[in-house]
C-alpha positions in Angstrom: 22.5 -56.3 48.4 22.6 -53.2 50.9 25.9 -52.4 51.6 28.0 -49.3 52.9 27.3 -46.6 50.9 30.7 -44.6 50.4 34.0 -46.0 49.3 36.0 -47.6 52.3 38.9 -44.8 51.9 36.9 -42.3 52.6 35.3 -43.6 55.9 38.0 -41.9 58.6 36.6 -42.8 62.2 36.9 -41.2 65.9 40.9 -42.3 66.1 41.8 -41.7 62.1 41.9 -38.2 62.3 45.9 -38.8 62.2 47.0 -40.4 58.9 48.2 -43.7 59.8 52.0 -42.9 58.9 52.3 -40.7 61.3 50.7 -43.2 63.8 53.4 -45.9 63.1 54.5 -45.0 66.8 57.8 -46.6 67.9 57.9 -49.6 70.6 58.2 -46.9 73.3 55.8 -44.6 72.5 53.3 -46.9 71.5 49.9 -46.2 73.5 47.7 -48.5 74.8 45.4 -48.9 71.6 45.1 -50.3 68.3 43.7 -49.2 65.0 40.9 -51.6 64.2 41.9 -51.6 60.7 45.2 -53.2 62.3 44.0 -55.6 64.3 41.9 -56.7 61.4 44.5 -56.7 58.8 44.7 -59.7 56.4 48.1 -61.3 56.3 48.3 -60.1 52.9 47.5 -56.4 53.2 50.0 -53.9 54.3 50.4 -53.0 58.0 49.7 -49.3 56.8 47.7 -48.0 53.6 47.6 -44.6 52.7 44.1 -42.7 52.7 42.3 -42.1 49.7 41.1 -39.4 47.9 37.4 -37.8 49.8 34.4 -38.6 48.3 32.1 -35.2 48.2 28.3 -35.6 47.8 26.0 -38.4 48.3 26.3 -41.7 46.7 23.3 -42.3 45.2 19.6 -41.5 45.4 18.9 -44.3 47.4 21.1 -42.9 49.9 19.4 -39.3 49.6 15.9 -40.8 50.1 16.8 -42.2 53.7 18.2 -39.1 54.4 15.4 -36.6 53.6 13.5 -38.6 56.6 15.7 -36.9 59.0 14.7 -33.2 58.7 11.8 -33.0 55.8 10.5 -29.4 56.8 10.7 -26.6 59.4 8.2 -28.0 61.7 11.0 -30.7 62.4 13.6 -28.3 62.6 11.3 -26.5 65.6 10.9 -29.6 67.2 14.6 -30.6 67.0 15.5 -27.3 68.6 13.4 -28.0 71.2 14.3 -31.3 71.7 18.2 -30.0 71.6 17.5 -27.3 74.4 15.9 -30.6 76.7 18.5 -32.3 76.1 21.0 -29.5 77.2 19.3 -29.0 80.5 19.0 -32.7 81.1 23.1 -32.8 80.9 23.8 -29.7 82.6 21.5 -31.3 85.6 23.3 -34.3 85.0 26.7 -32.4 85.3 25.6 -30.5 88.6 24.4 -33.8 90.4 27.1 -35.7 89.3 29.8 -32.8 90.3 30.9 -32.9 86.7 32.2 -30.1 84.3 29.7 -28.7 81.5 30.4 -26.0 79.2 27.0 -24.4 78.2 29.1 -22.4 75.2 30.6 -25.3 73.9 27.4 -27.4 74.2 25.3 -25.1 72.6 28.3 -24.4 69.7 27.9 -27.8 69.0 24.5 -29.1 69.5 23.2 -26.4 66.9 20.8 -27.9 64.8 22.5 -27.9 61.3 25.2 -29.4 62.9 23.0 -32.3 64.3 21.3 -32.8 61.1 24.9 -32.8 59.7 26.2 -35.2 62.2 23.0 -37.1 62.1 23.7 -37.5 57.9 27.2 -38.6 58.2 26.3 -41.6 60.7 23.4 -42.9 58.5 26.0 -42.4 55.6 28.6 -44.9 57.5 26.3 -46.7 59.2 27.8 -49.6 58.1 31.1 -49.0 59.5 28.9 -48.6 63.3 26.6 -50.9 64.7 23.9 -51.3 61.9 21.0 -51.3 64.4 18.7 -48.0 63.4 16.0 -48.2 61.2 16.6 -44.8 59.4 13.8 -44.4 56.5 12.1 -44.5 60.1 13.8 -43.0 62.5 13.4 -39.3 63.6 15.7 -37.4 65.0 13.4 -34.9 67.1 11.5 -38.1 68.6 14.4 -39.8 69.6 15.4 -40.2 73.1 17.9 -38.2 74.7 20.5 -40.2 75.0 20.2 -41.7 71.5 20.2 -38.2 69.9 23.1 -37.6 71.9 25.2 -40.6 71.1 23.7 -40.1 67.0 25.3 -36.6 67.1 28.9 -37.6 68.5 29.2 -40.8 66.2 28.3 -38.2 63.1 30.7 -35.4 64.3 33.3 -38.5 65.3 33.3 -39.3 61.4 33.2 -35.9 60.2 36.6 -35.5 59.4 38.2 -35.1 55.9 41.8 -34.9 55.0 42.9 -31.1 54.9 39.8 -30.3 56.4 39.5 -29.0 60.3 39.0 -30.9 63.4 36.7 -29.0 65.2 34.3 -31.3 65.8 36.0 -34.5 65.6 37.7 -32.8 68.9 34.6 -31.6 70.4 33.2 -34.4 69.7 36.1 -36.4 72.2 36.0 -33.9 75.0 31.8 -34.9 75.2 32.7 -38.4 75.6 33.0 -38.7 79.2 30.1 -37.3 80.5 28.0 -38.5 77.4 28.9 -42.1 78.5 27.9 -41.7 82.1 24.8 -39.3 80.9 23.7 -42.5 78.5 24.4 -45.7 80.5 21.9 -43.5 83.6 19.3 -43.1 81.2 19.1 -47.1 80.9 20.1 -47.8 84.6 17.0 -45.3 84.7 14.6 -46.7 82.7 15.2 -50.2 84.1 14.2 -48.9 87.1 10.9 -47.5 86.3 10.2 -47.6 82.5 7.4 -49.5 80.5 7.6 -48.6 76.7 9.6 -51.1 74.8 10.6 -49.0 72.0 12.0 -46.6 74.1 14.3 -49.9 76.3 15.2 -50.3 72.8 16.3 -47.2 71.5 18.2 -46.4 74.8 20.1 -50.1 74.3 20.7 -48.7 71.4 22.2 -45.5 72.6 24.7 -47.7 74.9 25.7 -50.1 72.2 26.7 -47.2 70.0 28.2 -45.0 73.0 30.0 -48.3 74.4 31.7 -48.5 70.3 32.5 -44.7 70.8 34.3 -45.5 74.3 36.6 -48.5 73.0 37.9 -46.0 69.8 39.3 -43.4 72.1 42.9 -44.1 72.0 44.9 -43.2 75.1 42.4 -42.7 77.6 42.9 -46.1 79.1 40.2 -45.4 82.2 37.7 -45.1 79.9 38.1 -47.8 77.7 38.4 -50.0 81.3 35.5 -48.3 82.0 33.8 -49.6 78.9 35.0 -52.6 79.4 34.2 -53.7 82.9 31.5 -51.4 83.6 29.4 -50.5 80.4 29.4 -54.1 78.6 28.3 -56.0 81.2 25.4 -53.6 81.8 24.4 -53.6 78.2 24.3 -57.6 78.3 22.5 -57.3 81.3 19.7 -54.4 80.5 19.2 -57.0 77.6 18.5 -60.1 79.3 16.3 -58.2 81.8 14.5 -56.8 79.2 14.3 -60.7 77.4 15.2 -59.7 74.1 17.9 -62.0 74.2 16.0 -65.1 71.6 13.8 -62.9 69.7 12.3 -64.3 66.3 10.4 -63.3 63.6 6.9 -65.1 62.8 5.9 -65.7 58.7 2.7 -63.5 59.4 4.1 -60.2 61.0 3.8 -57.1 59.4 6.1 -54.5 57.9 5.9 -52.4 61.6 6.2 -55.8 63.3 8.9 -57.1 61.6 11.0 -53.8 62.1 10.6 -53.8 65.6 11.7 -57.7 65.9 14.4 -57.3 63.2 15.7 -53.8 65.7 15.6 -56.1 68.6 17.7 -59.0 66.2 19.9 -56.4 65.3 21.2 -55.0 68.9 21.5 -58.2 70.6 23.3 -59.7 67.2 26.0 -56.4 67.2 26.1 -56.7 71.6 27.2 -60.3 71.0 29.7 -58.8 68.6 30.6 -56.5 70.7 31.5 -58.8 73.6 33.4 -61.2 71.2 35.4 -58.6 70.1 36.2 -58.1 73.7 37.4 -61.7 74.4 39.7 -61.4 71.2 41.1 -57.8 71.5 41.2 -57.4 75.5 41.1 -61.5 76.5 38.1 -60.2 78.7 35.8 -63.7 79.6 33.0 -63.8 77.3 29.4 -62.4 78.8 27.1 -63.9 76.3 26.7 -67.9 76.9 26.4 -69.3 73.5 23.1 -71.7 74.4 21.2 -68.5 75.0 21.6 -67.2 71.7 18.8 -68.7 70.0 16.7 -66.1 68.1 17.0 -65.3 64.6 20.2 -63.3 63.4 19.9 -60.2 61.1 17.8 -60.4 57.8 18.9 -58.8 54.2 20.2 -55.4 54.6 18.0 -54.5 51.3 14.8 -55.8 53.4 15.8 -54.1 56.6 16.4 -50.9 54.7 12.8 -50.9 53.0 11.3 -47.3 53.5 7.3 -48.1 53.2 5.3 -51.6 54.0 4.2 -52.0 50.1 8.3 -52.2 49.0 8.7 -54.3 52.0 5.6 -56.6 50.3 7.4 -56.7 46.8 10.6 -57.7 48.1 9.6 -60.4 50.5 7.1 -61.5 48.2 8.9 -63.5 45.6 11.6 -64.7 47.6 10.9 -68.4 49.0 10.9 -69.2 52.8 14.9 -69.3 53.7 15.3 -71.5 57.1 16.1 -69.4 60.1 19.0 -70.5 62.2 20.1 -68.9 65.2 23.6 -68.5 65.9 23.8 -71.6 68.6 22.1 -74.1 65.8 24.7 -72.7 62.8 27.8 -72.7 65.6 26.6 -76.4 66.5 26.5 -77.3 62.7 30.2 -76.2 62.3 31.8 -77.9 64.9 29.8 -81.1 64.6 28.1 -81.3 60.5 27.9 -85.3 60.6 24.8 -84.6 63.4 23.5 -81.7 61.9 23.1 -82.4 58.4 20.4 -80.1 57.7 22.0 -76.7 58.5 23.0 -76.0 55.3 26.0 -73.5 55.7 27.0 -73.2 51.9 24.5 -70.3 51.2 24.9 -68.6 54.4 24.6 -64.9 53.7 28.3 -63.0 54.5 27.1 -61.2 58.3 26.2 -64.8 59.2 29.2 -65.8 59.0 31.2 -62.5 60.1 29.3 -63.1 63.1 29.7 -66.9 63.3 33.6 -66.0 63.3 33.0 -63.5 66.4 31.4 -66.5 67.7 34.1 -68.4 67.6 37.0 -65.7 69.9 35.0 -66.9 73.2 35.6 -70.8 72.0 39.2 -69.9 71.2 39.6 -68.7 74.6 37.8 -70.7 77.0 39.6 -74.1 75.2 43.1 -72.3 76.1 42.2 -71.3 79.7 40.7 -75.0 80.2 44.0 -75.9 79.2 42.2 -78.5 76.4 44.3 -81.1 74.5 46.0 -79.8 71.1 43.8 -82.3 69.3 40.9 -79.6 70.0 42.8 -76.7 68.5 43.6 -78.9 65.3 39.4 -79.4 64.9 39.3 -75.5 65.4 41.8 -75.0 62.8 40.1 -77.2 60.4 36.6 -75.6 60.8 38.4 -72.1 59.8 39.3 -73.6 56.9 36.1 -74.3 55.8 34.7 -71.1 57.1 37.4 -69.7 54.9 36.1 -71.5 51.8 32.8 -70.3 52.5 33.5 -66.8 53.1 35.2 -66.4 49.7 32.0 -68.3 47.8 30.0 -65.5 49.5 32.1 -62.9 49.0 31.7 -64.4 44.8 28.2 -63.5 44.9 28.6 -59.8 45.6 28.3 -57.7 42.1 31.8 -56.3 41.7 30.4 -52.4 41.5 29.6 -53.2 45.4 33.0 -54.7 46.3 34.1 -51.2 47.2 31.5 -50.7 49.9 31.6 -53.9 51.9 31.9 -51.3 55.2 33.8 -53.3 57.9 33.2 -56.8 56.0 36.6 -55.9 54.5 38.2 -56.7 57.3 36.6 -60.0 58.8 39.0 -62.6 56.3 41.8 -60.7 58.5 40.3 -61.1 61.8 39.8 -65.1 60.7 43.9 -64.8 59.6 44.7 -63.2 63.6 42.2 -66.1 64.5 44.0 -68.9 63.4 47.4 -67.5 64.6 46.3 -67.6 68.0 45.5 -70.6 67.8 48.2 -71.6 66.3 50.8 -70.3 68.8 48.8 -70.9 71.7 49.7 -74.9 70.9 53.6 -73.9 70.3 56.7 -73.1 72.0 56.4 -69.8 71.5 53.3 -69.5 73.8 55.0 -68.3 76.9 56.8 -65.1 75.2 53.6 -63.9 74.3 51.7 -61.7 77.1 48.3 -61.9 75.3 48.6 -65.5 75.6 49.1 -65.4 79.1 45.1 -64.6 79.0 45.1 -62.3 81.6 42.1 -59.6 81.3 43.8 -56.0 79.8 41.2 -54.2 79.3 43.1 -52.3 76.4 44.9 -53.8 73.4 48.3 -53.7 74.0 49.3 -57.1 74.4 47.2 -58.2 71.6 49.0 -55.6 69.7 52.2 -56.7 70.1 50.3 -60.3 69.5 50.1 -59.4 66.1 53.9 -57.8 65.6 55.4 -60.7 67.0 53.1 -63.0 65.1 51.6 -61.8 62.5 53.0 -59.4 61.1 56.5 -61.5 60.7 54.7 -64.3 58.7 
């Protein structure tokens, strides 16, 4: 199995820059944000770890071999240049139209081609802890579109930092973030206005998904992340219904170019859905997705979605027999009601099925508590997380142990299932109405659902 390739310590995203001790802000000072790695905690891991050690180099050859895609010879660096100077004057027009500031020192400081190979290595090295949606052993850097170069660059320069190390670009990297977010959601608003080539609706979905992930990290600017949420995710779900790749699946006889493009299509509208659960859970913002549309295939294997030529991509599907595909609507049906679906067979679902059929499950949390459902339908929910639970942990068996250290944000879904079930659990109490989250009033930040988990999760 494919899984994160550098030890979970070491992974220090766009609001870690700041060892955690010294974020244990007091009741006051608290800001209007959350570490993720809080809000996921387990009930039995520490509200506050201390960072590990860096890791230096690359972790294996494997790793090195997607890499050396990105920038294989001087040609490539030419092109990237020239593809950095468009997309320079593309912004700086942007800026002008749009009355906003652009610094064509800084820019160019930053955008310099080592450093966007740099940041461009760094993302595909913890592109497991971002949305998993780029085909790298494919993807070029000096063909990508604008916006998705851009949004590659920050995410790489966002994870660049390294304890006792600068934070040049880690800072840079923030102050772009405004004007990169409006730069990349009018390239899509663009494109569905006049656009044709599926790849490229794609790869610029692609480039919102990942800019939308870079908007809700940036702790204390609350207009943007209201931004993000009220403005950006709705136009991502909506620039991928209007594009219908909302139900894609793949077919037994596709090729090794075919099946990428499907399995890239799988793979954004799998992490949107995500995305937008995530949202219901940490903001209580009403779901966007309806779960009877989501009816195409989920992700495949990491290892056969990171395969690097069509003949490897022969071997490996070769000798494996014909799994059953279930989309997410057929598995969630299956879990709430096995007696009439007997033949979903959950016990050898794979562990992102299930991560993401527990993301599935925030906008069912929600909508039973605003409905203001009976108690007896919060006691099924509770007993359906328990045999998520059970499953989770036989999955979790079948991973080699040398890989246990690499599970990327996997780590942290058993504690998102723990926060799950205490919602639940208080939303049918007496302590309900001291808690603000439960109030389920949109927030567009995570402060109530911070003090959620102090008042109620953190004390048991």
């Amino acid at each position: 199995m494919a899984v994160g390739k550098e030890p979970d310590g070491a992974l220090l995203g766009p609001i870690c820059a700041t060892p955690p001790q010294v974020r244990a802000l007091s009741d006051e000072t608290r800001p209007d944000y959350i570490d993720p790695t809080l809000l996921l905690l387990s009930h039995s891991q520490p509200a506050f770890v201390p960072l590990q050690p860096e890791i230096g180099g690359l972790a294996n050859a494997e790793e090195q071999d997607v890499l050396s895609t990105l920038l294989a010879s001087r040609s490539h660096e030419d092109k990237l240049a020239t593809r950095i100077s468009l997309l320079e004057s593309h912004i700086a027009a942007y800026a002008l139209s749009h009355k906003r500031v652009f610094d064509t020192f800084s820019f160019r400081h930053f955008f310099s081609v080592s450093n966007v190979y740099t940041f461009a290595t760094m993302f595909c090295r913890k592109r497991h802890y971002r949305y998993p949606v780029i085909h790298w052993p494919t993807f070029a850097l000096e063909e990508a579109p604008l916006s998705l170069l851009l949004v590659i660059s920050l995410t790489g320069a966002s994870y660049s930092y390294r304890p006792g190390h600068e934070l040049e670009h880690v800072n840079n990297a923030r102050n772009l973030y405004p004007l990169a977010d409006s730069f990349v959601f009018d390239q899509l608003s663009t494109y569905l206005n006049c656009g044709n080539n599926m790849i490229e609706a794609i790869q610029l979905c692609q480039a919102a998904l990942l800019m939308y992930g870079l908007d809700t990290l940036l702790a204390g600017d609350a207009a943007m992340q209201r931004t993000a949420i009220t403005q950006r995710l709705p136009a991502l779900v909506s620039a991928i219904r209007s594009l219908n790749l909302i139900g894609t699946q793949h077919i037994v006889s596709e090729d090794w170019r075919l099946f990428l493009h499907r399995e890239s299509i799988i793979r954004l509208v799998s992490w949107t859905f995500c995305a937008d659960c995530l949202a219901t859970l940490s903001c209580n913002n009403p779901p966007l997705f309806s779960m009877l549309e989501m009816t195409g295939d989920l992700p495949c294997d990491p290892e056969l979605w990171d395969t690097d030529s069509a003949i490897v991509f022969e071997l490996l599907r070769s000798p494996q027999p014909q799994q059953p595909s279930h989309n997410l609507k057929d598995l969630m049906s299956g879990f709430l009601n096995h007696e009439s679906h007997p033949k979903i067979d959950l016990e050898n679902l794979p562990l992102f099925h299930l991560h993401i059929i527990l993301c599935a499950f925030q906008p069912l949390i929600f909508n039973i508590h605003v409905a203001l459902t009976p108690p007896s339908q919060s006691s099924k929910l509770l007993q359906t997380f328990s045999v998520w639970r059970q499953l989770w942990d036989r999955a979790m068996e079948k991973i080699p142990d040398n890989h246990r250290n690499w599970l990327g944000v996997a780590r942290y879904v058993p504690g998102m299932e723990y926060l799950s079930r205490r919602v639940i659990e208080v939303a049918v109490s007496q302590e309900a109405t001291s808690s603000k989250y439960l109030q389920r009033i949109p927030s567009h930040g995570t402060r109530e659902i911070h003090e959620f988990i102090r008042d109620f999760v953190a004390k048991t």
